[in-house]
C-alpha positions as CSV (number, residue, x, y, z in Angstrom):
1,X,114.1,148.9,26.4
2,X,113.5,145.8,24.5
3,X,114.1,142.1,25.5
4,X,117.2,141.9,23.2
5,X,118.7,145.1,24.6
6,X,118.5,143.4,28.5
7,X,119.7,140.6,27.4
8,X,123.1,142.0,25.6
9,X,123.1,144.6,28.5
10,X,123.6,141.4,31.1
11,X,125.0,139.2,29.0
12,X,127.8,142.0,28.4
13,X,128.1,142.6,32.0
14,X,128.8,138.8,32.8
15,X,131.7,139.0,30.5
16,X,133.2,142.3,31.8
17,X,132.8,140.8,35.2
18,X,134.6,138.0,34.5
19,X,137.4,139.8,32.7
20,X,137.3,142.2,35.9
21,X,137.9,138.9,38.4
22,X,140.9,137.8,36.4
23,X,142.3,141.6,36.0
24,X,142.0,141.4,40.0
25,X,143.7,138.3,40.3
26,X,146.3,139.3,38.3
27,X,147.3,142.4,39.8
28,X,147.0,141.0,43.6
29,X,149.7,138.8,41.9
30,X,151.6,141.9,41.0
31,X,151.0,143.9,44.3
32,X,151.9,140.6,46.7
33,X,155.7,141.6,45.0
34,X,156.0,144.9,45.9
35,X,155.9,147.0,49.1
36,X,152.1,148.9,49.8
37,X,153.6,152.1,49.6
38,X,155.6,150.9,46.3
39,X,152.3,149.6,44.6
40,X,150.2,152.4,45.4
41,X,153.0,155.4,43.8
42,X,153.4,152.8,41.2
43,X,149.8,153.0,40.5
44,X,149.2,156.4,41.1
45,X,151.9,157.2,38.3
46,X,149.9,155.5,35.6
47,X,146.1,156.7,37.0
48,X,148.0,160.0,37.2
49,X,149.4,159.7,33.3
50,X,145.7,158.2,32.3
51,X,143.4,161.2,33.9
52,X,145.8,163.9,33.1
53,X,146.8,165.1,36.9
54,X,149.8,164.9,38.9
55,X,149.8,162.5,41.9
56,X,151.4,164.5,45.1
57,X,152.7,162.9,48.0
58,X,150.5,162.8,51.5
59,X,151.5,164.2,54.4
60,X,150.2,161.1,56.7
61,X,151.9,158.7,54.7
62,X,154.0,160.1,52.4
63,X,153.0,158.2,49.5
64,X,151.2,159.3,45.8
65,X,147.8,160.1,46.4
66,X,145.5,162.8,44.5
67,X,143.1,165.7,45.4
68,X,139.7,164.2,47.5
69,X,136.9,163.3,46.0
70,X,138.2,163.2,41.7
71,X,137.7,159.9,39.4
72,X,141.5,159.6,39.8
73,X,141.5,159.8,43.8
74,X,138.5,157.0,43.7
75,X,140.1,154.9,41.4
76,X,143.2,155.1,43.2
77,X,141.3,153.9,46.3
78,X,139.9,150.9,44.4
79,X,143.4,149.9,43.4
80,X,145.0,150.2,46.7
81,X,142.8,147.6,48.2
82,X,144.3,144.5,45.4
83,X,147.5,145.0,47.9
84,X,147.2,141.9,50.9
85,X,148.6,144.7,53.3
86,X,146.0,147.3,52.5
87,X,143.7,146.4,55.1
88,X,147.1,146.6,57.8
89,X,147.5,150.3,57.2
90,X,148.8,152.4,60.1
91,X,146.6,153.9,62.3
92,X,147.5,158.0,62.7
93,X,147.0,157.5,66.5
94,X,144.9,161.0,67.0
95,X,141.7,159.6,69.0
96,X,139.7,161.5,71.8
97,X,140.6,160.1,75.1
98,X,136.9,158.7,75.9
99,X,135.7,160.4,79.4
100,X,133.6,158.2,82.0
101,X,132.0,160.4,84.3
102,X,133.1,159.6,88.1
103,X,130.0,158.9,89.6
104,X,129.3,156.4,86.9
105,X,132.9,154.5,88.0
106,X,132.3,154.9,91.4
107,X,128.6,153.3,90.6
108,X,130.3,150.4,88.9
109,X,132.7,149.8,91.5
110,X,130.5,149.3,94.6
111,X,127.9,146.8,92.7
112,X,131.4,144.6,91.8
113,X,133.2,145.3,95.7
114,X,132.2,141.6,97.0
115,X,131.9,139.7,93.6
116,X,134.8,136.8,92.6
117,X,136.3,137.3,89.1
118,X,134.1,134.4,88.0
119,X,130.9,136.7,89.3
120,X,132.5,139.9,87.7
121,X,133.3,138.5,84.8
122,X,129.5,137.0,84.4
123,X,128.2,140.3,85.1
124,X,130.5,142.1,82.6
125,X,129.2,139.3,80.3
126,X,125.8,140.4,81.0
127,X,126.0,144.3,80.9
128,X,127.5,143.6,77.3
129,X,125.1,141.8,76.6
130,X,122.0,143.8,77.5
131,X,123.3,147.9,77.0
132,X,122.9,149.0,73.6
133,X,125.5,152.4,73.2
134,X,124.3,155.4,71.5
């Protein structure tokens, strides 16, 4: 690669860059005026129309998505995230319950029986502190 080829390569790239901040900027502008769920079907309409495939809705949100793991489904991901309540998206609630074995409660209980909550709360502070959790 030559010298001049690097040097239209980056300079190129500075300008797309720059083109791709204001693009950003102005479709937070458009997706701050619409609902999440209306600016990602909105979106996923025209990715949909652009990569020749037809959006469908999801089952945990019931809103346009596409098959996992295709150009449109990634794109679609990048776009959803230009929304300010992207990052507030609902949580499906379906977690393991986390066990603690009883003798490790029981344990825990008889080094805090005697302690005030300023001597509980240092040693919670310090167990924090000094366990690292696989």
């Amino acid at each position: 690669m030559t010298a001049t080829t690097l040097k239209t390569l980056i300079i190129n790239t500075v300008k797309l860059d720059a083109q791709l901040q204001r693009n950003a900027a102005d479709l937070t502008k458009q997706a701050k005026g619409m609902s999440l769920k209306a600016w990602r079907n909105a979106v996923a309409s025209i990715l949909g129309e652009h990569y020749g495939v037809d959006p469908h809705e999801s089952q945990k949100f019931h809103w346009l998505t596409f098959e996992k793991d295709t150009a449109a489904e990634q794109m679609l991901k990048k776009f959803h995230r230009l929304h300010p309540k992207a990052d507030a998206q609902q949580s499906s609630g379906k977690r393991e319950p986390v066990v603690v074995a009883q003798a490790k409660v029981d344990a825990a209980i008889k080094i805090a029986q005697g302690m005030t909550k300023a001597e509980f709360n240092a040693w919670l502070k310090l167990v924090r502190e000094s366990v690292s959790f696989q």
